[in-house]
Biopython code that builds the backbone (N, CA, C, O; Angstrom):
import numpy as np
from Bio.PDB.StructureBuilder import StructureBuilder

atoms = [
    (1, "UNK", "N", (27.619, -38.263, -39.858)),
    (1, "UNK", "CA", (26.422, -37.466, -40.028)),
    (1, "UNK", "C", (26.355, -36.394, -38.948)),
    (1, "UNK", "O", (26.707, -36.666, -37.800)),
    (2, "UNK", "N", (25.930, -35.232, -39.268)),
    (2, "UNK", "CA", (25.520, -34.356, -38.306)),
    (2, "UNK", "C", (23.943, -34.107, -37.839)),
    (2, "UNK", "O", (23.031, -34.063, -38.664)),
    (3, "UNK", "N", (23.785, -33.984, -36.730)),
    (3, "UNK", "CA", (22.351, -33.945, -35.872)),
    (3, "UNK", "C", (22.680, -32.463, -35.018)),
    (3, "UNK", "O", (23.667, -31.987, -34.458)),
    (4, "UNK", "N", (21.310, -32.051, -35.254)),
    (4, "UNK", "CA", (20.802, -31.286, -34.579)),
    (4, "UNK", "C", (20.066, -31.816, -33.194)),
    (4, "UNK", "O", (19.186, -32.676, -33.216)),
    (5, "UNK", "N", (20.461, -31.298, -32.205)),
    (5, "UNK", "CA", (19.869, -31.789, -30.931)),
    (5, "UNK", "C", (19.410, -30.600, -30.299)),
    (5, "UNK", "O", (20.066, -29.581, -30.083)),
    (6, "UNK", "N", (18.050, -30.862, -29.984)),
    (6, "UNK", "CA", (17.381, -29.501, -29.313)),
    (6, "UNK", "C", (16.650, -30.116, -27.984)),
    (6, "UNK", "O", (15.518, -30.572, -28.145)),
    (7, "UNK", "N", (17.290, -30.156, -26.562)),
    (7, "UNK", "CA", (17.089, -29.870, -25.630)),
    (7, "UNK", "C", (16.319, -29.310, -24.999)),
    (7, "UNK", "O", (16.476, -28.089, -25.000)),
    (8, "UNK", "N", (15.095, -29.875, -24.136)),
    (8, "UNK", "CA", (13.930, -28.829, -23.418)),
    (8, "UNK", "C", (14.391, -29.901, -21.793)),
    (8, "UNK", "O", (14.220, -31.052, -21.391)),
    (9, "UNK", "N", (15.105, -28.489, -21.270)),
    (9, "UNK", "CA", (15.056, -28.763, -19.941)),
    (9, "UNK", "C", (13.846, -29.040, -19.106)),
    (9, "UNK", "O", (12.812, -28.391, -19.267)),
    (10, "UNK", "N", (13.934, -29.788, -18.407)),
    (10, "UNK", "CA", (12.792, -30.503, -17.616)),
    (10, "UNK", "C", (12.218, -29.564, -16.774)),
    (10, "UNK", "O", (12.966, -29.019, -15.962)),
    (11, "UNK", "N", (11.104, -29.276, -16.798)),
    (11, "UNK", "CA", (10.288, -27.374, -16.261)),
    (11, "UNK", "C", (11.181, -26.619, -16.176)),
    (11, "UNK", "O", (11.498, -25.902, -15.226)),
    (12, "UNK", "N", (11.782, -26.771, -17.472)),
    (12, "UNK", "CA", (12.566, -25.103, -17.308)),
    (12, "UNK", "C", (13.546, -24.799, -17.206)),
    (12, "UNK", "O", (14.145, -23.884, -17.770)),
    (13, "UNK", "N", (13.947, -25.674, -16.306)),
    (13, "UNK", "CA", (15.301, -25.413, -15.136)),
    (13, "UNK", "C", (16.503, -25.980, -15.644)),
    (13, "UNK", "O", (16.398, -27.150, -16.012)),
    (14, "UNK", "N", (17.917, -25.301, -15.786)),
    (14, "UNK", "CA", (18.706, -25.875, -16.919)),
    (14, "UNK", "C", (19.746, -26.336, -15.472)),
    (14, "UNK", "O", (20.723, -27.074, -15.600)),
    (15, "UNK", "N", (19.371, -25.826, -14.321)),
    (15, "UNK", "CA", (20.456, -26.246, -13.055)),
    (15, "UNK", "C", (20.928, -27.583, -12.969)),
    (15, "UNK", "O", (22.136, -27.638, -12.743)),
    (16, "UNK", "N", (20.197, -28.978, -13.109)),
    (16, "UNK", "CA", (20.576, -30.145, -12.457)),
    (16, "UNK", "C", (21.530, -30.492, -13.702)),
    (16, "UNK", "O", (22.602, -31.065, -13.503)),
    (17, "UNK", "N", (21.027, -30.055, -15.247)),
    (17, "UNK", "CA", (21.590, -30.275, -16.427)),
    (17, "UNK", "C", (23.304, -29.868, -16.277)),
    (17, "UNK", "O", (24.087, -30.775, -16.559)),
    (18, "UNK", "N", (23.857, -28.582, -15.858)),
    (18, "UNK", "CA", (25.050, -28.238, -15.419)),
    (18, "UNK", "C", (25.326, -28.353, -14.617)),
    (18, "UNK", "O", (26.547, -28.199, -14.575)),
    (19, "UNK", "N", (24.724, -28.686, -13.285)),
    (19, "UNK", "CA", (25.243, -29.577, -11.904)),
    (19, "UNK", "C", (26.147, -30.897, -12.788)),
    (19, "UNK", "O", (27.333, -31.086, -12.517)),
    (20, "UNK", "N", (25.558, -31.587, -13.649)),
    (20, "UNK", "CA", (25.655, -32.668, -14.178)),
    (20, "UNK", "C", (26.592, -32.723, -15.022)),
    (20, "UNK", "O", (27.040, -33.852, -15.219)),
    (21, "UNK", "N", (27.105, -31.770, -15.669)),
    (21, "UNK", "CA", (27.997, -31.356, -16.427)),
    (21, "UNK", "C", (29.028, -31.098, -16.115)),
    (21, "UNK", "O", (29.856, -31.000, -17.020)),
    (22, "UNK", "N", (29.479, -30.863, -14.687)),
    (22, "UNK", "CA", (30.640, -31.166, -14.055)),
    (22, "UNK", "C", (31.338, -32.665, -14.272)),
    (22, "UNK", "O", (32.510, -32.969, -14.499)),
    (23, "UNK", "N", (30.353, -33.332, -14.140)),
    (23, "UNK", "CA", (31.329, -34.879, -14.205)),
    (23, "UNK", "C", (31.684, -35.243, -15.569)),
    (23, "UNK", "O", (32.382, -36.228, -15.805)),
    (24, "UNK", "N", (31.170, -34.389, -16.575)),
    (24, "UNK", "CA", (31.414, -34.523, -18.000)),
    (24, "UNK", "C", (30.312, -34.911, -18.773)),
    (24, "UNK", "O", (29.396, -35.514, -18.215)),
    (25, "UNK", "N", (30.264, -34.694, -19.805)),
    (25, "UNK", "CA", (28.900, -34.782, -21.102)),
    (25, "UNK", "C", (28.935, -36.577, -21.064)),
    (25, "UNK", "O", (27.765, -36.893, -21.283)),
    (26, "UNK", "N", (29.745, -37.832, -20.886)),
    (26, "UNK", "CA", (29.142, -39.164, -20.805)),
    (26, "UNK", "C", (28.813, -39.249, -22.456)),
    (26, "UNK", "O", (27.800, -39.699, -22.990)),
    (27, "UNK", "N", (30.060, -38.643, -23.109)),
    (27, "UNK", "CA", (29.870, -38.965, -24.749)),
    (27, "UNK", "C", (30.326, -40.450, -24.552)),
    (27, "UNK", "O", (31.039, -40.875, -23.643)),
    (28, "UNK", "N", (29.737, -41.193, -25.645)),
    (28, "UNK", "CA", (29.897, -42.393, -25.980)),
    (28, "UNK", "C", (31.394, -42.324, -27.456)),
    (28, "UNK", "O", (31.564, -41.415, -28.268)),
    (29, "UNK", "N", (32.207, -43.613, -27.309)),
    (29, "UNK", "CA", (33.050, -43.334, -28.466)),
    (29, "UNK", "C", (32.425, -43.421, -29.434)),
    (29, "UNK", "O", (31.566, -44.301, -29.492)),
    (30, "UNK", "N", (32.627, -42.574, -30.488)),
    (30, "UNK", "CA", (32.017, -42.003, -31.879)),
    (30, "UNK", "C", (30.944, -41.102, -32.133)),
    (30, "UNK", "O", (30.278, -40.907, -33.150)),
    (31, "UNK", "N", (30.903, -40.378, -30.517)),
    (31, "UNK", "CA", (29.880, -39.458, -30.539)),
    (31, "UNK", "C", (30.846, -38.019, -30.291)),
    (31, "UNK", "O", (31.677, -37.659, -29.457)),
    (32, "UNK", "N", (30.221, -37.444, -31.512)),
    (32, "UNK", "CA", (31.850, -35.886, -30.856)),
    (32, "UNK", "C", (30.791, -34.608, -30.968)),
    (32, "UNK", "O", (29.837, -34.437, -31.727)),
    (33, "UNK", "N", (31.276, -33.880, -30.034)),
    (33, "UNK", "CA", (30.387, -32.606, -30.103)),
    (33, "UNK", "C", (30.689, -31.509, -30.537)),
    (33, "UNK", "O", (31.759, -31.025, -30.170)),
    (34, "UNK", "N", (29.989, -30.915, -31.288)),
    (34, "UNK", "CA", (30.407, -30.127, -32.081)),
    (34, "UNK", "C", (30.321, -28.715, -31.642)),
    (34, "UNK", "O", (31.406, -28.134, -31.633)),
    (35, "UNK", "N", (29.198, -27.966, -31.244)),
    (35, "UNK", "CA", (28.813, -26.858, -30.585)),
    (35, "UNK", "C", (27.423, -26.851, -29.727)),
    (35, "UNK", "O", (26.590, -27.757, -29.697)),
    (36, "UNK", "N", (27.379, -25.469, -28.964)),
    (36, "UNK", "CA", (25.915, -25.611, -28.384)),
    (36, "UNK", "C", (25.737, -24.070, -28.659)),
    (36, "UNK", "O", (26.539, -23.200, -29.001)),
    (37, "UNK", "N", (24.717, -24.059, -28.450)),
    (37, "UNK", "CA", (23.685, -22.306, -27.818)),
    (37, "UNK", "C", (22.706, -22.825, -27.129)),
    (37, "UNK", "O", (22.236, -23.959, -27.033)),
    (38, "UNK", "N", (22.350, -21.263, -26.416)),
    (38, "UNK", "CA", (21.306, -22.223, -25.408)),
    (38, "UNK", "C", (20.470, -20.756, -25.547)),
    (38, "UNK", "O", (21.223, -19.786, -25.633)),
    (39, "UNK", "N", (19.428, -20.540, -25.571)),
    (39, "UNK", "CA", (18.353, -19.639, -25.645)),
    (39, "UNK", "C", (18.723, -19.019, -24.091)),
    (39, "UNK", "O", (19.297, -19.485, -23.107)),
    (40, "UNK", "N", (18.011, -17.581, -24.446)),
    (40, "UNK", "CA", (18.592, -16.543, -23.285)),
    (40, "UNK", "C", (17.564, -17.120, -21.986)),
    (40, "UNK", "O", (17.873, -17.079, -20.795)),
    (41, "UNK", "N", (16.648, -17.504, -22.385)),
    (41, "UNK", "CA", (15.660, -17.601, -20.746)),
    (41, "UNK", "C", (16.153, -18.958, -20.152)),
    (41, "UNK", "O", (15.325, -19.480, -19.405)),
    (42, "UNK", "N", (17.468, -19.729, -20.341)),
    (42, "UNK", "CA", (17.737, -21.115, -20.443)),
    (42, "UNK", "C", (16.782, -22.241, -20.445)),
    (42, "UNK", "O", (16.875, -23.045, -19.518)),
    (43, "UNK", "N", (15.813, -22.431, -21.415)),
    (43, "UNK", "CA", (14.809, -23.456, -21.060)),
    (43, "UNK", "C", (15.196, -24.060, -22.394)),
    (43, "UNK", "O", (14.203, -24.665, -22.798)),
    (44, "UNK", "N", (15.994, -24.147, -23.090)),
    (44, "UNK", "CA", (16.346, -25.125, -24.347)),
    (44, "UNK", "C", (18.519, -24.672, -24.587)),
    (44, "UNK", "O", (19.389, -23.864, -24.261)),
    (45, "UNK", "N", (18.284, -25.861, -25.327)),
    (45, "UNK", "CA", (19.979, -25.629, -25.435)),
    (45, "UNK", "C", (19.961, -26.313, -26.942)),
    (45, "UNK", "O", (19.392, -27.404, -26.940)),
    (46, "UNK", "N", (20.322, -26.013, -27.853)),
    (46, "UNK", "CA", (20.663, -26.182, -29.366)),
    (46, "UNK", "C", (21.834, -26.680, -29.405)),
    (46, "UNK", "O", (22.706, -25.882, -29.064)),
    (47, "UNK", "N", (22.323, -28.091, -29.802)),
    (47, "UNK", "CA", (23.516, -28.689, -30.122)),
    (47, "UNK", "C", (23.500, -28.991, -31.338)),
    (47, "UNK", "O", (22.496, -29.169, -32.028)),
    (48, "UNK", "N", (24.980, -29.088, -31.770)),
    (48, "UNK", "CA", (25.114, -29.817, -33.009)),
    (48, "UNK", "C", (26.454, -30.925, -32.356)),
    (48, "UNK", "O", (27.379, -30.783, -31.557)),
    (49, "UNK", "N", (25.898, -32.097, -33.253)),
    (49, "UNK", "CA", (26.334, -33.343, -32.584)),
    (49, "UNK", "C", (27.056, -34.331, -34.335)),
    (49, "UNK", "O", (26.556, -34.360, -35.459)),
    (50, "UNK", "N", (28.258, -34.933, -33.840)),
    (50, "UNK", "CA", (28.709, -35.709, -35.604)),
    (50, "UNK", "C", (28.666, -37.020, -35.131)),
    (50, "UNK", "O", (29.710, -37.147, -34.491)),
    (51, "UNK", "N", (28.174, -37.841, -35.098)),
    (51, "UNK", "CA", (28.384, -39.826, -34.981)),
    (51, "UNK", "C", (27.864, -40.439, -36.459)),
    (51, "UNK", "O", (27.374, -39.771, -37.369)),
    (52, "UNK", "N", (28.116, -41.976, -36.453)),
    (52, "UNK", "CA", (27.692, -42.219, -37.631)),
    (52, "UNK", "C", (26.507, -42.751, -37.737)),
    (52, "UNK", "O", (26.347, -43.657, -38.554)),
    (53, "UNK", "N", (25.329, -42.258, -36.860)),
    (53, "UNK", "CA", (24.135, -42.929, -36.709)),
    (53, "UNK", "C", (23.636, -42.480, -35.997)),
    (53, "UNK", "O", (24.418, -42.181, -35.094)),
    (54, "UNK", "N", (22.026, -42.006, -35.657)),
    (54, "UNK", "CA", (21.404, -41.859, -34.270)),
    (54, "UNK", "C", (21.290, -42.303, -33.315)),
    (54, "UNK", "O", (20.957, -41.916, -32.195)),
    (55, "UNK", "N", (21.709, -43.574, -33.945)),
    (55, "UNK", "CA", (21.558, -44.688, -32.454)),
    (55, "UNK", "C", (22.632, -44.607, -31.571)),
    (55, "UNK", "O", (22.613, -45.190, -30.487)),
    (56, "UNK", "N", (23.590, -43.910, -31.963)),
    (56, "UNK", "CA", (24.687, -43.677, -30.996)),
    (56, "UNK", "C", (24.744, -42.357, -30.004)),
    (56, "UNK", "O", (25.136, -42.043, -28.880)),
    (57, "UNK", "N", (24.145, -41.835, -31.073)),
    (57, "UNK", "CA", (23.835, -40.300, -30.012)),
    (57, "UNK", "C", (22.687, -40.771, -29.217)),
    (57, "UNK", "O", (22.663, -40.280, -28.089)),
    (58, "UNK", "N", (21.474, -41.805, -29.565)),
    (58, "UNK", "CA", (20.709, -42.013, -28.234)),
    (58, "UNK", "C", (20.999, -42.982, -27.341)),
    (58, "UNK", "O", (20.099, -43.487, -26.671)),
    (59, "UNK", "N", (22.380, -43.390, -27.210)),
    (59, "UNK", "CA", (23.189, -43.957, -26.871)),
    (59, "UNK", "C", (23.412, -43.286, -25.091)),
    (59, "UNK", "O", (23.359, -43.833, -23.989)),
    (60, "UNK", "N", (23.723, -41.584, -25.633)),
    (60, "UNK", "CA", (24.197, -40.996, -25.185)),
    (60, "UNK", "C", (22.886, -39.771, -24.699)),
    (60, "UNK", "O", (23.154, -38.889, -23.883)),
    (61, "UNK", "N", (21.741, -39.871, -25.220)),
    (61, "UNK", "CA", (21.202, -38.934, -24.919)),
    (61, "UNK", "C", (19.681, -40.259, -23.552)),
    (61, "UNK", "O", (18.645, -39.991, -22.943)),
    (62, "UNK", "N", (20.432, -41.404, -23.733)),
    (62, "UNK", "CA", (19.425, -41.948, -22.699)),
    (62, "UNK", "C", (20.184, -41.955, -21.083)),
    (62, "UNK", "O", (19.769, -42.724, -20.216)),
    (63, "UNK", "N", (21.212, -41.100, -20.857)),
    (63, "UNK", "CA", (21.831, -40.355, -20.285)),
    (63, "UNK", "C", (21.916, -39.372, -19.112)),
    (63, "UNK", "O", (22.576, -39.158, -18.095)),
    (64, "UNK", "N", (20.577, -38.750, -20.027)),
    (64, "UNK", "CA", (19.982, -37.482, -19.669)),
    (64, "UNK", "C", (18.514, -37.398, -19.806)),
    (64, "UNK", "O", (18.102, -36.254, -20.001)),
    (65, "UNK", "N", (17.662, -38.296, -19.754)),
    (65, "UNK", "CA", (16.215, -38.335, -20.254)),
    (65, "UNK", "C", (16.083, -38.423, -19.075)),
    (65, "UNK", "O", (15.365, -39.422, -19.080)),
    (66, "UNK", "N", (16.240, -38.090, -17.656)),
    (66, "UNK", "CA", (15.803, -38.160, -16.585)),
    (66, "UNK", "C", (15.580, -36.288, -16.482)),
    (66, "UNK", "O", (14.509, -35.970, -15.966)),
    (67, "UNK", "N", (16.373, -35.261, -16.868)),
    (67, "UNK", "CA", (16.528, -34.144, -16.966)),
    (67, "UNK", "C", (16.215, -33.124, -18.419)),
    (67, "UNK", "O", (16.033, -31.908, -18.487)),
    (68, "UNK", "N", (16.243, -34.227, -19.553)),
    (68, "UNK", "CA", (16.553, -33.279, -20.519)),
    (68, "UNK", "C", (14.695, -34.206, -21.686)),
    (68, "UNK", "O", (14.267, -35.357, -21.762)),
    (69, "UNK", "N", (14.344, -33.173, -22.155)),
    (69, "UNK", "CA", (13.266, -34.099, -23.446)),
    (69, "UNK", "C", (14.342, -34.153, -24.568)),
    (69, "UNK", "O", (14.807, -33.026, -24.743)),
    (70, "UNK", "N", (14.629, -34.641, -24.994)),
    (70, "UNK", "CA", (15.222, -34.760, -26.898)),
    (70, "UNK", "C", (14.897, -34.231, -27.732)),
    (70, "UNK", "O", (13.873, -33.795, -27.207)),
    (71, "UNK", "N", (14.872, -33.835, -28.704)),
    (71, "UNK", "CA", (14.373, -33.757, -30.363)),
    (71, "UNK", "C", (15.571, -33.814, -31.192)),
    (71, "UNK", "O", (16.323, -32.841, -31.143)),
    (72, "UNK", "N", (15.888, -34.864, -31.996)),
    (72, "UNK", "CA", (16.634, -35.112, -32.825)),
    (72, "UNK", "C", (16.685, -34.933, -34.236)),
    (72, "UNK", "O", (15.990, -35.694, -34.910)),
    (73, "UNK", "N", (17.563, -33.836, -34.969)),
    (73, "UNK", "CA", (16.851, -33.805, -36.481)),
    (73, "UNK", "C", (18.425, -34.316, -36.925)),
    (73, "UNK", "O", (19.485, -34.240, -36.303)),
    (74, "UNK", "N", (18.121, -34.847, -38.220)),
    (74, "UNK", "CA", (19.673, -34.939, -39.024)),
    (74, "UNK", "C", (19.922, -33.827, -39.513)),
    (74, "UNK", "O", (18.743, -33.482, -39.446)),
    (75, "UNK", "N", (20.409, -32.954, -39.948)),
    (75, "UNK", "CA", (21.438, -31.756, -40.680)),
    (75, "UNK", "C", (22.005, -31.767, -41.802)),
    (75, "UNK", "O", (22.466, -32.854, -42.151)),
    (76, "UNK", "N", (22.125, -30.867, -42.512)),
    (76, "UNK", "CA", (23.565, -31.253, -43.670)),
    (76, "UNK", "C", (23.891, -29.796, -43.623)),
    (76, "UNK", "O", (22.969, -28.996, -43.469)),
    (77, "UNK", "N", (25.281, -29.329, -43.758)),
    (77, "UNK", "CA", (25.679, -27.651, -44.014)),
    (77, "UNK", "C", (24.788, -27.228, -44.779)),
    (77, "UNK", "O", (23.896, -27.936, -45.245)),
    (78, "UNK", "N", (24.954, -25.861, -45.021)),
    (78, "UNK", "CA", (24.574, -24.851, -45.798)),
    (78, "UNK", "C", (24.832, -25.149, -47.278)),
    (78, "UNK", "O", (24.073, -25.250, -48.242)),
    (79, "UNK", "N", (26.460, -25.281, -47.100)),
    (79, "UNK", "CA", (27.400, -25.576, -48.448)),
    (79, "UNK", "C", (26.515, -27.061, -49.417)),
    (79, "UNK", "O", (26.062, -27.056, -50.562)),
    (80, "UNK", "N", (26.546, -28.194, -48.376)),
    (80, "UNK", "CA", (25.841, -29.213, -49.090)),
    (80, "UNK", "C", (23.935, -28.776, -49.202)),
    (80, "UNK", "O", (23.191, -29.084, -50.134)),
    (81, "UNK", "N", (23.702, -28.294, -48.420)),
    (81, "UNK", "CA", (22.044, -27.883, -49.312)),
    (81, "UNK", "C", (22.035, -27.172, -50.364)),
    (81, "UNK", "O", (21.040, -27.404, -51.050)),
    (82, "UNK", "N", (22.813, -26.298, -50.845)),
    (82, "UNK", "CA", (23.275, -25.569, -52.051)),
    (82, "UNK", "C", (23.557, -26.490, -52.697)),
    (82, "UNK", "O", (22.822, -26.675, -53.667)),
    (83, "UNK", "N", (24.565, -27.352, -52.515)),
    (83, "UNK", "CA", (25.132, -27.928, -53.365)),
    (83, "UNK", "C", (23.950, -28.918, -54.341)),
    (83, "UNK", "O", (23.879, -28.993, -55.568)),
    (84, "UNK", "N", (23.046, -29.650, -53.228)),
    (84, "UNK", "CA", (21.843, -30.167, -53.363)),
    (84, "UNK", "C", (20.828, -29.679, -54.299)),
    (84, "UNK", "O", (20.453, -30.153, -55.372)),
    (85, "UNK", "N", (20.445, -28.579, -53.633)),
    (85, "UNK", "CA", (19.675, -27.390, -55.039)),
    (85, "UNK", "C", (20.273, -27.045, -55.783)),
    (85, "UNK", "O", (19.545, -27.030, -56.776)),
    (86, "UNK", "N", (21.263, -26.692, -56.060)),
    (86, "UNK", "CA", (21.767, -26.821, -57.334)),
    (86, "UNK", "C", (22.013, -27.751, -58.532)),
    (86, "UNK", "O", (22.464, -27.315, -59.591)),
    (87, "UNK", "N", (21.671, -29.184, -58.318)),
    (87, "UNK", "CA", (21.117, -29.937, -58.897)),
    (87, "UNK", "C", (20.007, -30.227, -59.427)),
    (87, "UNK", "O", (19.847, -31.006, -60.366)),
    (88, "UNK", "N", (18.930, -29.432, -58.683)),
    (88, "UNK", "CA", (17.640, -29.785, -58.592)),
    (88, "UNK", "C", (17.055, -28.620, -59.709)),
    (88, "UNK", "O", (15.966, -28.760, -60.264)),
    (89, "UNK", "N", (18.343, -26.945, -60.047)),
    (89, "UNK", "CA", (17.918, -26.165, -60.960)),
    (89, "UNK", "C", (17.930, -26.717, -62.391)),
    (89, "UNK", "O", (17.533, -26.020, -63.325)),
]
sb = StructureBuilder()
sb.init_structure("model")
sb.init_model(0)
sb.init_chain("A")
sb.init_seg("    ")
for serial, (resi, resn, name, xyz) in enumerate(atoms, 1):
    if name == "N":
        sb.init_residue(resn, " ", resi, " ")
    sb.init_atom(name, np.array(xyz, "f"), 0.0, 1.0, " ", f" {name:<3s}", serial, name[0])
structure = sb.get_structure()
């Protein structure tokens, strides 16, 4: 499954988050990362994340709850929401 992970740095500040990121992201096995963006004023960072469950990415995102808030959505491509509505015509 793919998740959307949207990141609100803790007041703001995305520093301790990439201080931290030196020692490596602390993925759990079956958690793979897919991409990020991070908004220009750095106070959020947009991931996309593939495991086979949420519980594994909060596996991995209890990690970072000292620095980071969460919001977790599930995802599906573009291709499969089309594909989806197009059933539904």
């Amino acid at each position: 499954m793919l998740f959307m992970v949207i990141e609100r740095f803790r007041h703001g500040d995305a520093r301790p988050v990439y201080r931290r990121l030196d020692a490596g992201r602390g993925m759990p096995d079956g958690v793979t990362y897919i991409g990020s963006w991070v908004e220009r004023d750095l106070k959020r960072c947009f991931q996309v994340m593939e495991c086979a469950d949420e519980e594994a990415l909060r596996q991995w995102t209890q990690a970072w709850d000292d620095l980071v808030d969460f919001e977790i959505l599930p995802v599906i491509s573009s291709a499969e929401a089309r594909a989806k509505i197009e059933k539904l015509l």
